[in-house]
C-alpha positions as a Python dict, from the first residue, in 0.01 Angstrom:
ca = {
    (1, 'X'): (0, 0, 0),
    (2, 'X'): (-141, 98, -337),
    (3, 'X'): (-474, 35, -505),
    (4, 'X'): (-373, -293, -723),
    (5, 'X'): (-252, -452, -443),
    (6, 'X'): (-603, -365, -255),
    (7, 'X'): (-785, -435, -545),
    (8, 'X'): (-630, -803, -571),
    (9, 'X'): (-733, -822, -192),
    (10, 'X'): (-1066, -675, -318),
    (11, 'X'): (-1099, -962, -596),
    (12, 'X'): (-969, -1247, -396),
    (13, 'X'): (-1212, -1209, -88),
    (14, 'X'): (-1477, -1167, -365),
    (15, 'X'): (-1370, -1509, -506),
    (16, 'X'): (-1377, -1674, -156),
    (17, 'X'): (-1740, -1532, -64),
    (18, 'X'): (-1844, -1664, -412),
    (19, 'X'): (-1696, -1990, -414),
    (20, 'X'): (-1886, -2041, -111),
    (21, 'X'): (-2232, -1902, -221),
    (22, 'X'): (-2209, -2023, -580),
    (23, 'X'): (-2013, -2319, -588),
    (24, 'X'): (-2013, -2480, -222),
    (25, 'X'): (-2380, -2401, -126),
    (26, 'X'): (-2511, -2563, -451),
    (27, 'X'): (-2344, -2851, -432),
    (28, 'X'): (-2365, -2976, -47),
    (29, 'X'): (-2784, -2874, -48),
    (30, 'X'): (-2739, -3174, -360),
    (31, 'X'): (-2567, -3351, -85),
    (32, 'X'): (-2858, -3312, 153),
    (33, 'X'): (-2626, -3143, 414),
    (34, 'X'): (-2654, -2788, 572),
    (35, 'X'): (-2420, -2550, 432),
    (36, 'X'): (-2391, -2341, 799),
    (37, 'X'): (-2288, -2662, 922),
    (38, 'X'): (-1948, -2720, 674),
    (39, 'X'): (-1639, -2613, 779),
    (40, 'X'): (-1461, -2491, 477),
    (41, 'X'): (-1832, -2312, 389),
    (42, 'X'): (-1789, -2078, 683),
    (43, 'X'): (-1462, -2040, 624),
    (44, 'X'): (-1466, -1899, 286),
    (45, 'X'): (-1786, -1662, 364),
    (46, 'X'): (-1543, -1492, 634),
    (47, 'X'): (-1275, -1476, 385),
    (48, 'X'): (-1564, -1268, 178),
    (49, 'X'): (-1685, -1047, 426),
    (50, 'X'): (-1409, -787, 363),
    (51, 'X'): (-1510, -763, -44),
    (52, 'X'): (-1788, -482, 34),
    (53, 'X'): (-1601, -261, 234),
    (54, 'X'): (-1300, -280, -34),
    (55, 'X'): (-1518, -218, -327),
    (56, 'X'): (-1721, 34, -148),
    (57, 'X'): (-1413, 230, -76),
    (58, 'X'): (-1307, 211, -476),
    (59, 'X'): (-1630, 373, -546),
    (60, 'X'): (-1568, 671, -314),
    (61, 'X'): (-1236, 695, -476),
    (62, 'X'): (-1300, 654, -829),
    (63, 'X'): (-1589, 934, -721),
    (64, 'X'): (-1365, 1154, -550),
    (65, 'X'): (-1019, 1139, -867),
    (66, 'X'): (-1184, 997, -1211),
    (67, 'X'): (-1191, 1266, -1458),
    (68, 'X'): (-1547, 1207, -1544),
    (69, 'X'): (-1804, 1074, -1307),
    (70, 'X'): (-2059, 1066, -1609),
    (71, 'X'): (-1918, 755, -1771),
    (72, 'X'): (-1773, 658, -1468),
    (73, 'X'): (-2142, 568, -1345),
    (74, 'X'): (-2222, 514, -1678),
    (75, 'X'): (-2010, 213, -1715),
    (76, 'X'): (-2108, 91, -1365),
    (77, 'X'): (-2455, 92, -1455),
    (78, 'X'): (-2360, -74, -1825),
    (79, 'X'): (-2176, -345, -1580),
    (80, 'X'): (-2492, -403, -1355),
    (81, 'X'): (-2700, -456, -1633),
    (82, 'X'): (-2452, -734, -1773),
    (83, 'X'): (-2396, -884, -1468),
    (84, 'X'): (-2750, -984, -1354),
    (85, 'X'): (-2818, -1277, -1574),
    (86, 'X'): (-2526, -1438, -1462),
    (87, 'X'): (-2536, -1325, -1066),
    (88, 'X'): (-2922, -1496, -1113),
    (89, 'X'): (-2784, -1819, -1276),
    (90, 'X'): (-2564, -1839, -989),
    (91, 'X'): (-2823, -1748, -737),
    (92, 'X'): (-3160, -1843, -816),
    (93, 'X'): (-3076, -2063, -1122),
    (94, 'X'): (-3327, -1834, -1325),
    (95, 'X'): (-3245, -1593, -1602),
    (96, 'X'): (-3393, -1304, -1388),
    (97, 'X'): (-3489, -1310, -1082),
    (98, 'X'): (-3668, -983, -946),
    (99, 'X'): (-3640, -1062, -563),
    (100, 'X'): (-3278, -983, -533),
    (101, 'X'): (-3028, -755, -766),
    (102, 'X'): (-2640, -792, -782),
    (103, 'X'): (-2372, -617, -573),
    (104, 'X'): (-2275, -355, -832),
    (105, 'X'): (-2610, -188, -917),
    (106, 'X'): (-2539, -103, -520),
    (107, 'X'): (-2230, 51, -591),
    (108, 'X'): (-2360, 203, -849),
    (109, 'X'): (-2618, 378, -602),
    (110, 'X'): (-2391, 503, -436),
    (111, 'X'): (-2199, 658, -662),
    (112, 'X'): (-2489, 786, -784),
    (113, 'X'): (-2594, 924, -415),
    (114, 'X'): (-2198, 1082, -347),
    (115, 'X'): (-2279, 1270, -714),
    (116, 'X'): (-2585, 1410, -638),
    (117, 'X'): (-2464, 1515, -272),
    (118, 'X'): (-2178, 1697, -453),
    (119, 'X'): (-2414, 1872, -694),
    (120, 'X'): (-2575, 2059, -424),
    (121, 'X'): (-2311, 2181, -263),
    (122, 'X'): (-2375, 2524, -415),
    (123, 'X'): (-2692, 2541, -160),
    (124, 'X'): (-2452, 2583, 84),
    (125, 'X'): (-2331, 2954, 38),
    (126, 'X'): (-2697, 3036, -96),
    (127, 'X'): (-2937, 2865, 190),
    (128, 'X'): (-2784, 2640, 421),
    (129, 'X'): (-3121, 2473, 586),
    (130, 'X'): (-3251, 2374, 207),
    (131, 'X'): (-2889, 2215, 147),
    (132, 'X'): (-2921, 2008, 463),
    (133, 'X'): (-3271, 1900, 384),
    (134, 'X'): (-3201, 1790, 40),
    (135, 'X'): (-2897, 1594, 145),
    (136, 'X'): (-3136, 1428, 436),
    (137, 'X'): (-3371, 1327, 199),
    (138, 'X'): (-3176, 1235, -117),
    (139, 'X'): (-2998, 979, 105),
    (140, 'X'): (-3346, 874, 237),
    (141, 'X'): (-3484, 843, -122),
    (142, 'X'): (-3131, 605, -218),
    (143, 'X'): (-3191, 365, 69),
    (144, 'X'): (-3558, 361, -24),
    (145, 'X'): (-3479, 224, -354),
    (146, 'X'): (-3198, 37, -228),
    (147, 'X'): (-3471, -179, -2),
    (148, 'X'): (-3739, -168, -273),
    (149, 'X'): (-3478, -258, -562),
    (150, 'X'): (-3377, -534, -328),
    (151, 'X'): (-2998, -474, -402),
    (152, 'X'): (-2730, -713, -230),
    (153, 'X'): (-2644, -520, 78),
    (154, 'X'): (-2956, -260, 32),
    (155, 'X'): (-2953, 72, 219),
    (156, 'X'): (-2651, -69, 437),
    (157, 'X'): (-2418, -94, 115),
    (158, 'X'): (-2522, 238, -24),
    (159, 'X'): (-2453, 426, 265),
    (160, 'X'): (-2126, 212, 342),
    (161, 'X'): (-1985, 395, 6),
    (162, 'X'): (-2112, 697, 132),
    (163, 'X'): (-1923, 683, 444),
    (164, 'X'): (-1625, 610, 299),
    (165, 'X'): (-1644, 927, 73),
    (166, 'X'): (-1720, 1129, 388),
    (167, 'X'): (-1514, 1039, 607),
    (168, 'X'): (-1168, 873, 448),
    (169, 'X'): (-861, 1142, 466),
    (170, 'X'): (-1109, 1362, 694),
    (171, 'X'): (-1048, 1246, 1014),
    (172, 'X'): (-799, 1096, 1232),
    (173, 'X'): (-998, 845, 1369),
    (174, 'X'): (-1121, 716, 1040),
    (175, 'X'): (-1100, 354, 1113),
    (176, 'X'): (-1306, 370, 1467),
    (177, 'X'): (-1570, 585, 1283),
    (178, 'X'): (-1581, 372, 961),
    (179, 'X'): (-1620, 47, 1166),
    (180, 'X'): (-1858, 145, 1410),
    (181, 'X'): (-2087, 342, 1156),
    (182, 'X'): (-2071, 37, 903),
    (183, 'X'): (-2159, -211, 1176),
    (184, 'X'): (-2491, -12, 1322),
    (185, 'X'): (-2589, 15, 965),
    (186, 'X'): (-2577, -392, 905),
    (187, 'X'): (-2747, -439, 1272),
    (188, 'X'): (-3041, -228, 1093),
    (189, 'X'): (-3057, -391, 791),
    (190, 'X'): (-3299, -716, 888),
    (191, 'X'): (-3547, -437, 1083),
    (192, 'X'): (-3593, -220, 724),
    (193, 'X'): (-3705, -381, 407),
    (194, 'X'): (-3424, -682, 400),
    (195, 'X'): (-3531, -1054, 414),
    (196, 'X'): (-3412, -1151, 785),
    (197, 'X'): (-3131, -1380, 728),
    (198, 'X'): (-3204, -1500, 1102),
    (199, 'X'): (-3496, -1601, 1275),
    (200, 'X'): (-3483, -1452, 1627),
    (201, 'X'): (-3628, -1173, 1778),
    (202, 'X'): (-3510, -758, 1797),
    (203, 'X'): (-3270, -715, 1881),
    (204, 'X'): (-3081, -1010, 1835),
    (205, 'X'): (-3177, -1065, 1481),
    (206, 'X'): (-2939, -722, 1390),
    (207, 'X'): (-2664, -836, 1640),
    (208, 'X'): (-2647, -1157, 1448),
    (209, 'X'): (-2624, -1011, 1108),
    (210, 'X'): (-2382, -721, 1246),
    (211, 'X'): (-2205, -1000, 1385),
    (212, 'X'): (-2167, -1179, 1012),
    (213, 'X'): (-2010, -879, 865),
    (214, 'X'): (-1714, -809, 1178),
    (215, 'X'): (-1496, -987, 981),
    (216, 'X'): (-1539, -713, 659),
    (217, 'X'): (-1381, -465, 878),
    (218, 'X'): (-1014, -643, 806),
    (219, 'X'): (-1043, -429, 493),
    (220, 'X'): (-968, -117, 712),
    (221, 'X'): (-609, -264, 748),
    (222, 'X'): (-539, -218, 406),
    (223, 'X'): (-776, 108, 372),
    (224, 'X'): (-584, 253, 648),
    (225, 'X'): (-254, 178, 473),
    (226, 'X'): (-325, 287, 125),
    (227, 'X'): (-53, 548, -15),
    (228, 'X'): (-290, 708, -309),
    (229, 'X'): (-96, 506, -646),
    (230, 'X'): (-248, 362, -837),
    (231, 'X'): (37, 82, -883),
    (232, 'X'): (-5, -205, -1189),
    (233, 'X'): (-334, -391, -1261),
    (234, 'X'): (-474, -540, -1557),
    (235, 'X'): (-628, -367, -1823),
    (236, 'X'): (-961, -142, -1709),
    (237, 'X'): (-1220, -380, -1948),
    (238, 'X'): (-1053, -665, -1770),
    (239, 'X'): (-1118, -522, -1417),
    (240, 'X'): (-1469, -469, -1546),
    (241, 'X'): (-1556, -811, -1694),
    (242, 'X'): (-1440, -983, -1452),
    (243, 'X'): (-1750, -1018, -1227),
    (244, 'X'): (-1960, -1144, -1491),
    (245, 'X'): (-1752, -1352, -1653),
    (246, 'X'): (-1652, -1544, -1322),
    (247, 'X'): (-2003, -1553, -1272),
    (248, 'X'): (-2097, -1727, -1557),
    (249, 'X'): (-1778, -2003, -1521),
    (250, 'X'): (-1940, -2067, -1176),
    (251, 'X'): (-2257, -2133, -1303),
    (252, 'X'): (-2116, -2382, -1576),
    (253, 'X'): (-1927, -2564, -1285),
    (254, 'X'): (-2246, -2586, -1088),
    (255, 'X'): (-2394, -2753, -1433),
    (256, 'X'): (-2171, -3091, -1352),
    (257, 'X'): (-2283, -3181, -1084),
}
């Protein structure tokens, strides 16, 4: 399978989680019903689950082929910045709202982490202890600001990309690793810095949330299958825009109602 075909998996999953969150939600809390309650609601936020882990894995592979990782991040970063206005319209209904950031300025992270990882790789040759300690606490430092930037998906998201990067092509039991990593990382994330999304007590609050995200690991079907081309997509500016610009049409939809 090649990457537009993944990445059309990638946006469609992304339009399903959204149409629930931004469209659906909205409009049945108008109704005075519970949103965990409708049918096609739950639905569509399964169908969404597997958008992470697909655009977590394009990061570690734009990080591990582009030809420069400078604008690469770069324009990540440019798109983060463009995109939280609208992800805040959509979620809060406020032109900024500080308690929660959008999903790309976490793949952006991560990016960011994989780069600086790959920068001190010279430490290995020259003192292997103080290249194992930075690593430790460079990856420390990006979930830290993960949790205190309150990014969608925090320290869990972050280190998902990271994963990926580590481990994809490196080992024959990539999926087992991938999936059971990613899911002990999403049973940690109501215990370190994220708002619990359920009210119960350890450990059953993590087991709930890890619980949520099962359904993400379908994207290791098509991970698992990917051949390495590239195949046909739309234009890269296209690829780019297209989260904010959905974003703001779903916003303007909310608006009629």
């Amino acid at each position: 399978m090649n990457a537009s075909r993944i990445k059309y998996i990638a946006y469609g999953s992304m339009l399903c989680d959204h149409t629930a969150a931004f469209l659906l939600e909205p409009y049945l809390n108008g109704t005075g019903a519970v949103s965990s309650d409708d049918p096609l609601y739950n639905v569509l936020r399964t169908l969404g689950r597997p958008a992470l882990f697909l655009f977590a894995f394009f990061v570690a592979e734009a990080m591990r082929h582009t030809g420069s990782r400078v604008r690469y991040l770069l324009r990540l970063f440019l798109l983060a910045l463009v995109s939280e206005i609208p992800y805040d319209l959509c979620r809060a209904r406020v032109f900024w709202d500080p308690s929660h950031q959008n999903t790309i300025l976490t793949l952006f992270l991560g990016g960011l982490l994989i780069a600086l990882w790959d920068l001190l790789d010279p430490l290995k040759k020259g003192c292997l202890p103080l290249f194992y300690l930075l690593r430790a606490v460079s990856a420390a430092a990006f979930g830290v600001l993960a949790v205190l930037l309150r990014t969608d998906y925090g320290f869990a998201g972050v280190y998902l990309i990271l994963l990926f990067y580590l481990l994809y092509l490196r080992t024959d039991r990539f999926v087992l690793w991938i999936g059971t990593l990613s899911m002990l990382l999403f049973f940690l994330v109501p215990y370190i810095g994220e708002v619990p999304l359920f009210h119960a007590p350890f450990p059953e609050k993590g087991m709930l949330l890890a619980l949520t995200e099962v359904s993400g690991l379908l994207s290791l079907f098509p991970i698992d299958r990917y051949n390495g081309s590239k195949g046909r997509m739309p234009g890269k500016l296209a690829c780019y825009l297209f989260y904010p610009l959905h974003l703001v049409a779903f916003y303007g939809l909310t608006l009629l109602y």
